[in-house]
C-alpha positions as CSV (number, residue, x, y, z in Angstrom):
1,X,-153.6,-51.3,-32.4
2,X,-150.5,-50.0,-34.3
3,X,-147.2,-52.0,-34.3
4,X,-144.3,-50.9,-33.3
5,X,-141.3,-51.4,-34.5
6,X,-138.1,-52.2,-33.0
7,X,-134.4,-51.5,-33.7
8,X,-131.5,-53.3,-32.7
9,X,-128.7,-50.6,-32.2
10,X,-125.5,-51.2,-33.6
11,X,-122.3,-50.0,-32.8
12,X,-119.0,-50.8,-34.3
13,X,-115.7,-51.1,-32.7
14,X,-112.8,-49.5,-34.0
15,X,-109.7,-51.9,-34.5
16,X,-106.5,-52.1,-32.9
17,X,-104.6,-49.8,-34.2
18,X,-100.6,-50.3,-34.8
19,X,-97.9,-49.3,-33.5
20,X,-97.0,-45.9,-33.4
21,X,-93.2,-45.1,-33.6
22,X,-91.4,-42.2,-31.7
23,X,-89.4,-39.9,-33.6
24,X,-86.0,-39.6,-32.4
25,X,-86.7,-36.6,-30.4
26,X,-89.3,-38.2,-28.3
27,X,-87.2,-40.4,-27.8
28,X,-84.4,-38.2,-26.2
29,X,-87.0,-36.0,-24.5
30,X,-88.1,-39.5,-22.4
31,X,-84.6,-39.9,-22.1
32,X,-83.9,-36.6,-20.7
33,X,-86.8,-36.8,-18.4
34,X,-85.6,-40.3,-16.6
35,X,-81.9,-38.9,-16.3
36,X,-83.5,-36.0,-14.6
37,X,-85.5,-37.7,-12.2
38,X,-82.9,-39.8,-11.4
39,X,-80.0,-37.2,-10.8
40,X,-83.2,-35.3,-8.5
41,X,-83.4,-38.3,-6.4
42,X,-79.3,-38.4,-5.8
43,X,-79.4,-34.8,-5.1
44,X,-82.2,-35.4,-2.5
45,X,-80.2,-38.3,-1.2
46,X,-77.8,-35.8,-0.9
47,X,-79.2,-33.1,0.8
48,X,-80.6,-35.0,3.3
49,X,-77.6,-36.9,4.1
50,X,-76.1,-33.3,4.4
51,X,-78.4,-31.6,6.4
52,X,-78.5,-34.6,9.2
53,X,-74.7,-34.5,9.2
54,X,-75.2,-30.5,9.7
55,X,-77.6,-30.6,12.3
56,X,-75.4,-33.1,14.1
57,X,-72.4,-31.3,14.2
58,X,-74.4,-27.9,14.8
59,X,-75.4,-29.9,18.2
60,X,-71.9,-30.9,18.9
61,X,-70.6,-27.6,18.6
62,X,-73.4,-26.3,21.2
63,X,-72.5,-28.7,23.7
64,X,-68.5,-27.6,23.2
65,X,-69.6,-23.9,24.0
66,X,-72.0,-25.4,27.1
67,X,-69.3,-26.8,28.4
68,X,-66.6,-24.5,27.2
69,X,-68.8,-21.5,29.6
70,X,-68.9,-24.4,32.0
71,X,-65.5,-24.7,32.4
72,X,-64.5,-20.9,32.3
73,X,-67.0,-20.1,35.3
74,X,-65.8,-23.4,37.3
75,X,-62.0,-21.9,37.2
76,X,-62.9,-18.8,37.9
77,X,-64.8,-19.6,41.1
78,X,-62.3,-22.5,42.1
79,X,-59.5,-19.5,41.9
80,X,-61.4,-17.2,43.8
81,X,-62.0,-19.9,46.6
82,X,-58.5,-20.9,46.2
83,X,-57.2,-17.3,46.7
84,X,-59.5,-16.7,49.9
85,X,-58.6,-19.8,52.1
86,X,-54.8,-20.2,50.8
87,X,-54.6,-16.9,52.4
88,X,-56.4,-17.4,55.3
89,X,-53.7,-20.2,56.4
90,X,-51.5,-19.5,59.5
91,X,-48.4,-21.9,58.4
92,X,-46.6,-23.6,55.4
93,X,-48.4,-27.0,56.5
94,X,-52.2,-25.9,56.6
95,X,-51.1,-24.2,53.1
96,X,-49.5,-27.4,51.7
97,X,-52.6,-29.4,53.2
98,X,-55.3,-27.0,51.8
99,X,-53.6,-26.8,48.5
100,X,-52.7,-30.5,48.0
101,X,-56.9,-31.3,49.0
102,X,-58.3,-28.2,46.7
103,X,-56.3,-29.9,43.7
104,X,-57.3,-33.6,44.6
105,X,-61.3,-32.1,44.7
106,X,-61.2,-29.9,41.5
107,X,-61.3,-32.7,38.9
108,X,-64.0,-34.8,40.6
109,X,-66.0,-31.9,41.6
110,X,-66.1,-30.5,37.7
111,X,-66.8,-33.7,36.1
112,X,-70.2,-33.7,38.7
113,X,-71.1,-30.3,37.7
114,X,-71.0,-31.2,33.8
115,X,-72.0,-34.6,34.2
116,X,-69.3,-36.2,32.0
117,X,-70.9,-40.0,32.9
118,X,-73.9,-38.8,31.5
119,X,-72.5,-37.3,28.1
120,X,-73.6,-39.6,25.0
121,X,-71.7,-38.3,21.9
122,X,-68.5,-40.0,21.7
123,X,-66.7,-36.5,20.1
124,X,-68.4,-34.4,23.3
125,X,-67.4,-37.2,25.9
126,X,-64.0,-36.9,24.6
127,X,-63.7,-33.1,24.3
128,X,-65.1,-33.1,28.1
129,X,-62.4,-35.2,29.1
130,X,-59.8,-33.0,27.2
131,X,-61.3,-30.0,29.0
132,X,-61.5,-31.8,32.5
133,X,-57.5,-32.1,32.1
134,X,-57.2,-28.5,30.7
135,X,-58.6,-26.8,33.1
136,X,-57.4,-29.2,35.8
137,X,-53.5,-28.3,34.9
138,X,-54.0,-24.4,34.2
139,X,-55.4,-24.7,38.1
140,X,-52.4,-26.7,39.0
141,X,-50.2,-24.2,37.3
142,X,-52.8,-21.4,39.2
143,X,-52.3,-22.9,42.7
144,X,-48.8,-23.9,42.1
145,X,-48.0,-19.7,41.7
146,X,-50.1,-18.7,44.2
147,X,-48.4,-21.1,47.0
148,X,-45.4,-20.2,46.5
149,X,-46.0,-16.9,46.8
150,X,-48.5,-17.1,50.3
151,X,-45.3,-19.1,51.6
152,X,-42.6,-16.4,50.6
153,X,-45.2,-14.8,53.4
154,X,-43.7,-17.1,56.2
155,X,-39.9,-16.3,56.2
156,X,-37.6,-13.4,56.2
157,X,-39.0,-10.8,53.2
158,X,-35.2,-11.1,52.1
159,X,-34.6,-14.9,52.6
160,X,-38.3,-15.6,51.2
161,X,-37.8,-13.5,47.5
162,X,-34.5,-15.9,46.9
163,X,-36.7,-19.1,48.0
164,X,-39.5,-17.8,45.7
165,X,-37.1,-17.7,42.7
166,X,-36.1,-21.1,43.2
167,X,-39.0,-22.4,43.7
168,X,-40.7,-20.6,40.8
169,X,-37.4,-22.0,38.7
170,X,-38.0,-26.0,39.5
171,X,-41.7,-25.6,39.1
172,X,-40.8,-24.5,35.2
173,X,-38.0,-27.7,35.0
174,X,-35.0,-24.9,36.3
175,X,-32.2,-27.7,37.7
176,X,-33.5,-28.7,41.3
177,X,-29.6,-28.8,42.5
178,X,-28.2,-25.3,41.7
179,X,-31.2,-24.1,43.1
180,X,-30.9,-25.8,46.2
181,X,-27.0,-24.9,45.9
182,X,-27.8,-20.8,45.4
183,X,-30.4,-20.8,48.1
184,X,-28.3,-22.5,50.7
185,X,-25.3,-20.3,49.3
186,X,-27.6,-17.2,50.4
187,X,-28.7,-17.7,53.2
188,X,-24.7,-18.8,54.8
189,X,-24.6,-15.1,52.9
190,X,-27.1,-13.2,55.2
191,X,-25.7,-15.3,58.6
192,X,-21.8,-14.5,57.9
193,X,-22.9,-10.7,57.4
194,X,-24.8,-11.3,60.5
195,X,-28.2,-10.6,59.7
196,X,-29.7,-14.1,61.3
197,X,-27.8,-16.3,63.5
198,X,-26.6,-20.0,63.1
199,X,-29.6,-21.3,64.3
200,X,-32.1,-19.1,62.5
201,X,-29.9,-19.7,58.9
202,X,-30.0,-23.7,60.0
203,X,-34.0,-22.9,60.8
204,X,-34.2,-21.3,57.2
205,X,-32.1,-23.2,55.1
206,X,-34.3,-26.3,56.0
207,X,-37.6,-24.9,55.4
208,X,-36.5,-23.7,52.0
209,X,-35.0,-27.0,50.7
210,X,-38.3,-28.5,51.7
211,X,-40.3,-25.6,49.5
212,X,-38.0,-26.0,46.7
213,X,-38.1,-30.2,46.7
214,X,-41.6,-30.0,46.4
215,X,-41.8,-27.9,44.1
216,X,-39.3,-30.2,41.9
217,X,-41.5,-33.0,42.9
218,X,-44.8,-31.1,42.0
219,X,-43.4,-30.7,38.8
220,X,-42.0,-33.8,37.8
221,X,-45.7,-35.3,39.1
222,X,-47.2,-33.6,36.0
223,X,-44.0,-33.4,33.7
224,X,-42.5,-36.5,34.1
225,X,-44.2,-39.0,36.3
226,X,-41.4,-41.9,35.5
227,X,-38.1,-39.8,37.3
228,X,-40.9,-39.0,39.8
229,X,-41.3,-41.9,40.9
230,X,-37.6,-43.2,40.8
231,X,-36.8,-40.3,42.9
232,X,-39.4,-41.2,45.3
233,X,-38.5,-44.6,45.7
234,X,-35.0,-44.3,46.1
235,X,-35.3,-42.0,48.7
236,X,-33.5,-39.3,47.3
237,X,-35.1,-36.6,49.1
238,X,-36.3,-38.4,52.4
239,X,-33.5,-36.3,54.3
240,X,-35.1,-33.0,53.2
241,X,-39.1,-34.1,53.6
242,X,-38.5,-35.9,56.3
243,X,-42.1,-37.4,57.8
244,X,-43.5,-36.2,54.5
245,X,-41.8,-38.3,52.4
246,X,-44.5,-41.4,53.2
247,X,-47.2,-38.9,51.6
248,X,-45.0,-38.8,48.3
249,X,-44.2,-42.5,48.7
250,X,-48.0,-43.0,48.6
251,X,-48.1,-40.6,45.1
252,X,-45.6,-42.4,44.0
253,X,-47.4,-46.2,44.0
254,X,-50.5,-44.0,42.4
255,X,-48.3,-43.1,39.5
256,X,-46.1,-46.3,39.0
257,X,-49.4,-48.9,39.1
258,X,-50.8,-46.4,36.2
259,X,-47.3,-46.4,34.5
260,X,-47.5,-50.5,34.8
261,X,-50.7,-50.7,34.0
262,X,-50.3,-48.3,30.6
263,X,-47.0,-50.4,29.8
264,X,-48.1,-54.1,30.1
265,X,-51.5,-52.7,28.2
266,X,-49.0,-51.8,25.2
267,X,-46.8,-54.7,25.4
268,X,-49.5,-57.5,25.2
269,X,-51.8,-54.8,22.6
270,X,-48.8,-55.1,19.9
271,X,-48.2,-59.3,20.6
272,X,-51.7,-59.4,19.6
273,X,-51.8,-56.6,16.3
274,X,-51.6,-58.9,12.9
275,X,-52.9,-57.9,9.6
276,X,-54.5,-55.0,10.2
277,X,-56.1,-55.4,13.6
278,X,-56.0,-56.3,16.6
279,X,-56.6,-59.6,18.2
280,X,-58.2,-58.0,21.9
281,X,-60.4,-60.9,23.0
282,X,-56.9,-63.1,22.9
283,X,-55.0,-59.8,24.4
284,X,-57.6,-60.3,27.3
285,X,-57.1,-63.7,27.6
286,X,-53.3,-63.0,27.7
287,X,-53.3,-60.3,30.3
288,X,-55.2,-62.2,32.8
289,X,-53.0,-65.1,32.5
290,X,-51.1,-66.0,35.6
291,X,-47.7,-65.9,33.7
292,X,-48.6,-62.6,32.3
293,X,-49.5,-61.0,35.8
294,X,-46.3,-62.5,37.4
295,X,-43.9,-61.8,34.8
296,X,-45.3,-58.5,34.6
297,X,-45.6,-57.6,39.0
298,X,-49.3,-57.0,38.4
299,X,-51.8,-57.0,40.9
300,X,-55.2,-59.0,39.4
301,X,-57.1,-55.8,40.1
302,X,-54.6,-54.2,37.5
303,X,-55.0,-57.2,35.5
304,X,-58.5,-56.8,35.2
305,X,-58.5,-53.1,34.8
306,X,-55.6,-53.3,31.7
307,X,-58.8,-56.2,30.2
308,X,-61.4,-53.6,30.9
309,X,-59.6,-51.2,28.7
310,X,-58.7,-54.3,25.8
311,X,-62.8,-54.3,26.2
312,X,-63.0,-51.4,25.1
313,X,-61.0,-51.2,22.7
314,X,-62.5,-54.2,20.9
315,X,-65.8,-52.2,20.8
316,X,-64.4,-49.3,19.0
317,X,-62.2,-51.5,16.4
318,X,-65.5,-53.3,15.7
319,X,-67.5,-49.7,15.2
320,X,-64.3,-48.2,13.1
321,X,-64.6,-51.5,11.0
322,X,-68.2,-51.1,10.8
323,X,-68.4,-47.6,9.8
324,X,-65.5,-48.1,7.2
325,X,-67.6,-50.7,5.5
326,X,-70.7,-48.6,5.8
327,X,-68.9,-45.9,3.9
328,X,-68.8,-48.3,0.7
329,X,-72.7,-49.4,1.2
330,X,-74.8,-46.2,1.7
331,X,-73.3,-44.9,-1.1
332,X,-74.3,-47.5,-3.1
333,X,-77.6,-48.1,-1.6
334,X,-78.6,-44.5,-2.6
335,X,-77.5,-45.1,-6.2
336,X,-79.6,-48.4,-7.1
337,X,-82.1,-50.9,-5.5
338,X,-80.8,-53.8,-3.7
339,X,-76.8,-55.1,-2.9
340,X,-74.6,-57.4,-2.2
341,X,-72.7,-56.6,0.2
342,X,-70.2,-59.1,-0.1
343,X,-69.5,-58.5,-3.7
344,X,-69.4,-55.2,-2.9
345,X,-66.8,-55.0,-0.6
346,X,-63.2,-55.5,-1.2
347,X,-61.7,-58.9,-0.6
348,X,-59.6,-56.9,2.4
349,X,-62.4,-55.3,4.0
350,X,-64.9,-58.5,3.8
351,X,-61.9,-60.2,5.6
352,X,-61.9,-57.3,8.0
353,X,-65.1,-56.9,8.8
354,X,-65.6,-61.1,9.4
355,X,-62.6,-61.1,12.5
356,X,-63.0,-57.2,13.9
357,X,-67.0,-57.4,13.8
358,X,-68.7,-61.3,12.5
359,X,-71.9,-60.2,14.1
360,X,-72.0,-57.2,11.2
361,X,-70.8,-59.0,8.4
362,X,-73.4,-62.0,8.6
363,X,-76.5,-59.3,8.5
């Protein structure tokens, strides 16, 4: 039998070969190519950071116009309603009592309809609010015309246009005085040339000192709640309003624990402002104080609504510290891997950041 032979197959392996060197342009080119990626992946950064910020404010601006529409539908039904039972009122009394009740009811019942409790975005809470107050004083101003043209309906068509002018002068800040001065003046007027007697004139001159006083006081309610309350408290006009004077004397407490309240919050907010900020949790601690309530004629349920607003206040120093230290970071965070954020932050803001918001700064 034949033998056959065998190979053994051999195969060589080629050597390491050396280093090959780039020529300067290959070199650029690679350098070219990383600058470009890396000024895509700001740009990208970019853009999304802008389109977020876009979308969010394109969603702000929708709830403004919701609300906006809201708002114009809700005044124009509330002065329709107002218009159809403020002239459906037999005397000067069920039209001061209507009125006084359909502007006590149109703030609380708008803020329902639009939910304002419910509202999340700090910009659209606040914008609501801004609009609950607009709308609230244009229907003030609305119902405040209105009335005192439905009561020109209840005297004399002569005696009535002079009251209506008065009382459409104090409700725009005319001097209360001369125009109780030229109303009285013309109605002795129409009695001397015989036109209503003594008792009639007496009947007259009464009702329209009471129209214009309230008027006065209507106005200084909205315009200048301070005199407002001095008047009321003094008594200045308890000889015109006679039994209605207690109903102001009730507004007036309203207004002067709101005027305490807004005062004693700014007095002990400024003892407590130092470098920068605002010390609130030692403001709180202040204002509910025993010697701070007493020296101040505060009641503890004022105390404790001037420390619900310090509360609230601390929140949003915090947040405005945290978001002015976030402005530095994300910027920075986009640009490279990794940070310090206390190196990266100025000596003033880590300072800041450590008494406004410590839980923040130690993340």
């Amino acid at each position: 039998m034949p033998r056959i032979p065998t190979y053994n197959r051999q195969q060589s392996v080629p050597g390491a070969g050396g280093n090959v060197p780039m020529n300067s342009s290959g070199i650029a080119a690679a350098k070219a190519m990383g600058n470009a990626v890396q000024g895509f992946t700001n740009e990208f950064a970019d853009l999304v950071t802008k389109q977020a910020e876009d979308l969010r404010q394109r969603d702000i601006a929708i709830e403004k116009v919701n609300l906006s529409n809201m708002a114009r539908e809700y005044s124009i039904e509330q002065q329709a309603n107002y218009d159809t039972n403020a002239n459906a009122t037999k005397s000067v009394l069920e039209l001061d009592d209507y009125s006084t009740q359909s502007k006590k009811q149109f703030n609380d019942n708008f803020r329902k309809a639009i939910g304002i409790e419910n509202i999340k975005h700090p910009e659209v809470r606040i914008y609501a609010e801004e609009l609950s107050g607009r709308i609230h004083g244009e229907f003030i101003g609305y119902t405040a015309k209105k009335q005192s043209e439905i009561r020109t309906a209840f005297t004399d068509k002569a005696i009535g246009d002079g009251v209506r002018i008065s009382v459409e002068s104090v409700m725009s800040g005319g001097d209360v005085n001369a125009n109780l001065k030229y109303t009285e003046d013309m109605i002795k007027e129409f009695n001397k040339k015989g036109s209503i007697n003594v008792d009639q004139a007496t009947d007259a001159t009464i009702k329209a000192q009471q129209e214009i006083v309230k008027a006065h006081l209507e106005y200084l309610a909205i315009n200048n709640k301070k005199q407002f309350v001095q008047d009321i408290e003094t008594g200045k006009w308890n000889h015109i309003l006679g039994r209605e004077s207690k109903e102001y004397q009730k507004q007036a407490k309203t207004l002067n624990d709101e005027q305490k309240e807004t005062e004693a919050l700014d007095i002990v907010t400024k003892a407590h402002a130092k470098e920068g900020y605002i010390d609130y949790v030692g403001a709180v601690s202040t204002v509910l104080s025993p010697d701070f309530i007493k020296r101040h004629e505060l009641t503890m349920n004022q105390a404790q609504n001037i420390a619900s607003s310090l509360n609230a206040l601390d929140k949003a120093q915090s947040q405005s510290a945290i978001d002015e230290v976030n402005q530095t970071l994300v910027p920075l965070a986009l640009q490279r891997n990794g940070l310090n954020k206390q190196s990266d932050l100025t000596p003033a803001q880590w300072i800041k950041l450590n008494k406004v918001a410590p839980e923040y700064s130690g993340k």
